[in-house]
Backbone bond lengths (Angstrom), bond angles and torsions (degrees), N, CA, C in turn:
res aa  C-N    CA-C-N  psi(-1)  N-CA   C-N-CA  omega(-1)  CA-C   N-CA-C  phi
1 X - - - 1.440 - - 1.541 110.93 -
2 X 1.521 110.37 -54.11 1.704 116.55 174.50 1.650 96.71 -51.25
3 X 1.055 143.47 -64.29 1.511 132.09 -147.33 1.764 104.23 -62.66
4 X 1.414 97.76 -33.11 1.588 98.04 -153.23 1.652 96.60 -87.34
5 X 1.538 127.94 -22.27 1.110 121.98 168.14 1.765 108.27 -79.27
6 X 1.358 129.97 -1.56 1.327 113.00 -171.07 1.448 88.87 -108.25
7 X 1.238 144.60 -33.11 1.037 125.10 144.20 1.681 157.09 -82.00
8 X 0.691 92.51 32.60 1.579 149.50 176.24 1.521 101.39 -97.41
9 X 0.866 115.16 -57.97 2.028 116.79 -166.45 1.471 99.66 -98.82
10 X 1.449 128.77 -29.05 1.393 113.68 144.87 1.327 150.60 -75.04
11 X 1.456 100.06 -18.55 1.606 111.92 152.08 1.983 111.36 -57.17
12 X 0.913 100.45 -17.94 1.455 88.95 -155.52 1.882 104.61 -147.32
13 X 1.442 85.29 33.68 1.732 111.84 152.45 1.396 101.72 -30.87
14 X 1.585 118.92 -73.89 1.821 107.86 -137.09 1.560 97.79 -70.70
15 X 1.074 118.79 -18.88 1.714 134.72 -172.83 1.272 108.37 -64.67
16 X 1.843 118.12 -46.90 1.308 120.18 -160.77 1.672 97.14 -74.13
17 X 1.657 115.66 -35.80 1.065 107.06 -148.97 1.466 90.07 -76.73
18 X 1.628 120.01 -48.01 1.179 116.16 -167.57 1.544 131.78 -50.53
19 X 1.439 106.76 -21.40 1.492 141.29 170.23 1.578 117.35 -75.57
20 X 1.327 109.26 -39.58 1.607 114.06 -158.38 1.407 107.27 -123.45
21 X 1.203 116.77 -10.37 1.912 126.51 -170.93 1.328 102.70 83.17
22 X 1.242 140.69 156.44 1.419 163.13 149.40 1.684 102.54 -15.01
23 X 0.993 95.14 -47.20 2.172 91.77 -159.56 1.570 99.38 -72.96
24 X 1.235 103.73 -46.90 1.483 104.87 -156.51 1.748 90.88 -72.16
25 X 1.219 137.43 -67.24 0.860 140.65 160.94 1.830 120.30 -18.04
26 X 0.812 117.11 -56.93 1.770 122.60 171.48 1.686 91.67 -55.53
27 X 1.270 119.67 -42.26 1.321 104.87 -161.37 1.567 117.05 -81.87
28 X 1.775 108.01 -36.45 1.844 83.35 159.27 1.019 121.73 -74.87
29 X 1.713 124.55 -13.98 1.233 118.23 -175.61 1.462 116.60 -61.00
30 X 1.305 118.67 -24.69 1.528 143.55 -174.49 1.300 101.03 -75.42
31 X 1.546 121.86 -70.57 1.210 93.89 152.00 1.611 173.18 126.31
32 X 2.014 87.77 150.36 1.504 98.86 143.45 1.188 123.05 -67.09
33 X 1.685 138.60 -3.67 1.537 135.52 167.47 1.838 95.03 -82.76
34 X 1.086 113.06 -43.12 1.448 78.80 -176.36 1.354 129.18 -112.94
35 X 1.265 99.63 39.45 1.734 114.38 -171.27 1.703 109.88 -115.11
36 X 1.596 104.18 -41.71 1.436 125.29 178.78 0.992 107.58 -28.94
37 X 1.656 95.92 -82.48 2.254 95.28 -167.20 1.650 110.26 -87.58
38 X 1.374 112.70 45.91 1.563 119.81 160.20 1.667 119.67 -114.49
39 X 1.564 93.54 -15.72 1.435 111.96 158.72 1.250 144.06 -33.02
40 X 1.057 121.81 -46.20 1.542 135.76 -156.62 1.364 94.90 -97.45
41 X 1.193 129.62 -34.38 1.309 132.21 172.83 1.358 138.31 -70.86
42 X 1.808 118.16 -18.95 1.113 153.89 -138.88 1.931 102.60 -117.87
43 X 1.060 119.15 120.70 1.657 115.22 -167.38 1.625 84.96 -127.24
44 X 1.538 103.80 135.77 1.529 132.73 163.20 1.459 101.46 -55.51
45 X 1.740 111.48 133.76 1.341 111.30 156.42 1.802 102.67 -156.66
46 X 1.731 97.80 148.86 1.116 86.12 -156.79 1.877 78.88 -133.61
47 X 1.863 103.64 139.42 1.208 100.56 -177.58 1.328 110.25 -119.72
48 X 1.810 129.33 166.10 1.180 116.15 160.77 0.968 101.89 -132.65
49 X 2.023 106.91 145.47 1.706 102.52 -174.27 1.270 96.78 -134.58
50 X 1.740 111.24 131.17 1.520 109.12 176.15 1.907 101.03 -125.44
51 X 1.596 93.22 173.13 1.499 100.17 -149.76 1.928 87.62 -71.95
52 X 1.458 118.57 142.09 1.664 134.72 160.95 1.543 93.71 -53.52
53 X 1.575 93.72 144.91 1.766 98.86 170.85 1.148 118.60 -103.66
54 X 0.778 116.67 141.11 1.594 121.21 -167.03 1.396 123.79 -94.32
């Protein structure tokens, strides 16, 4: 899901900026540059923590 939305928002740069202003835009663009190729390496985990009874 992360890869395809970070490229996704770099395909479609001139849109974000034109949509979102320059800053905000540089900033996911920033990033999906530095999130992308940390990806492939990176495994989903999802925890749940409830309170010990006492």
């Amino acid at each position: 899901m992360w890869q395809r939305l970070y490229r996704l928002w770099i395909a479609h740069a001139a849109e974000l900026r034109r949509e979102l202003g320059e800053v905000q835009a540089q900033s996911m663009l920033d990033e999906a540059h530095q999130m992308l190729p940390a990806l492939p390496g990176r495994r989903a985990v999802l925890l749940t923590l409830r309170p010990r009874n006492r």
